[in-house]
N, C-alpha and C positions, 0 to 999 in steps of 0.2 A: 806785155807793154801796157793794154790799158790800164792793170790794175796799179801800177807804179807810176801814171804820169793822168790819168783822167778819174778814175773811181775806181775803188772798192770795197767791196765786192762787184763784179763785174754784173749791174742790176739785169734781173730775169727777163726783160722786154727788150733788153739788145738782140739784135740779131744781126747777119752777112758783115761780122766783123772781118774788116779787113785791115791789113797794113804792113808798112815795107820803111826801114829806116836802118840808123848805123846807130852803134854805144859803143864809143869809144873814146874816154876820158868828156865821159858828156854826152848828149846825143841827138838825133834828128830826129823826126816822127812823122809818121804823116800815117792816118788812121781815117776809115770809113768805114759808118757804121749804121744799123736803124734803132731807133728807142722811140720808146713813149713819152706820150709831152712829161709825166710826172717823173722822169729819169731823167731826161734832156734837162728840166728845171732843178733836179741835183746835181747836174752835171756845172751847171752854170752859177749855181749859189756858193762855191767856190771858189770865191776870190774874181770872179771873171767883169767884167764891165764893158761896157757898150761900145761898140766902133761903128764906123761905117767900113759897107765895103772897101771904098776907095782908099780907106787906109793900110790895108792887109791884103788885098787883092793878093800882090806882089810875092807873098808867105807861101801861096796856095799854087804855086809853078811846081812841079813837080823836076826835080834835078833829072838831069841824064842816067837811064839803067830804072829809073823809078815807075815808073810805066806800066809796073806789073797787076794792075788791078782787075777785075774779072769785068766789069764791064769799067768802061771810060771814069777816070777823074775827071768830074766837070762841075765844080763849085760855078766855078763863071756864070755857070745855065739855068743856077736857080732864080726865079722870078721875081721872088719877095724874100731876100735874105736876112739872117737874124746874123751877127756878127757881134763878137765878142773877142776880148784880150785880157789877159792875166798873167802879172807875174808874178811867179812865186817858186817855192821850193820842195822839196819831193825825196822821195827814198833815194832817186836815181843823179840830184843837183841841189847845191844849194842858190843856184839862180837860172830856174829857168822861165824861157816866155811862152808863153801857148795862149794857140788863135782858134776857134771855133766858127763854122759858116754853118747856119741852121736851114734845112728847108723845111719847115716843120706841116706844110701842107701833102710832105711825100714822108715826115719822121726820118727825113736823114742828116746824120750829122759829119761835118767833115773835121775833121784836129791835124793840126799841125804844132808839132810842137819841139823848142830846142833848149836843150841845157848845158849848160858848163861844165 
């Protein structure tokens, strides 16, 4: 999944990648993970552009059965949020939208992302 919808090669300072979604004629995503600021900053040079929370908050609900993460999905809790949106197109869509929520004082990143 990441390497088809976020980066790659899947950079060497990721780690406790995690994620749970559907591909099917298109797809949901939703991925949490840890990097290094110089990863997270190719991650986002990417077509991606600035948001505020309050815009995408709503992205970062985890649907019903999604629940599966090893410890808690909780964007909501990061302090000082970095927030990002991009839309663009991929191995896997030719229109899809992906949101990013940074905590970059803990190097974690959250993606959500959906395509056509």
């Amino acid at each position: 999944m990441f390497e088809n919808v976020v980066l790659s090669p899947v950079p060497s300072s990721v780690t406790d990648l995690q994620g749970i979604g559907d591909t099917w004629q298109g797809y949901s995503l939703y991925l949490r993970f840890g990097a290094a600021d110089v990863d997270i900053d190719a991650i986002i040079a990417h077509d991606y552009r600035p948001t505020q929370w309050s815009n995408i908050e709503w992205r970062f609900q985890l649907p019903p059965g999604y629940d599966q993460f090893i410890s808690q999905w909780e964007p909501s809790r990061i302090k000082e949020p970095e927030c990002y949106e991009a839309d663009l197109s991929n191995n896997w869509t030719h229109a899809g939208t992906h949101y990013l929520v940074i905590d970059r004082s803990r190097g974690v990143v959250y993606f959500v992302g959906f395509g056509a």
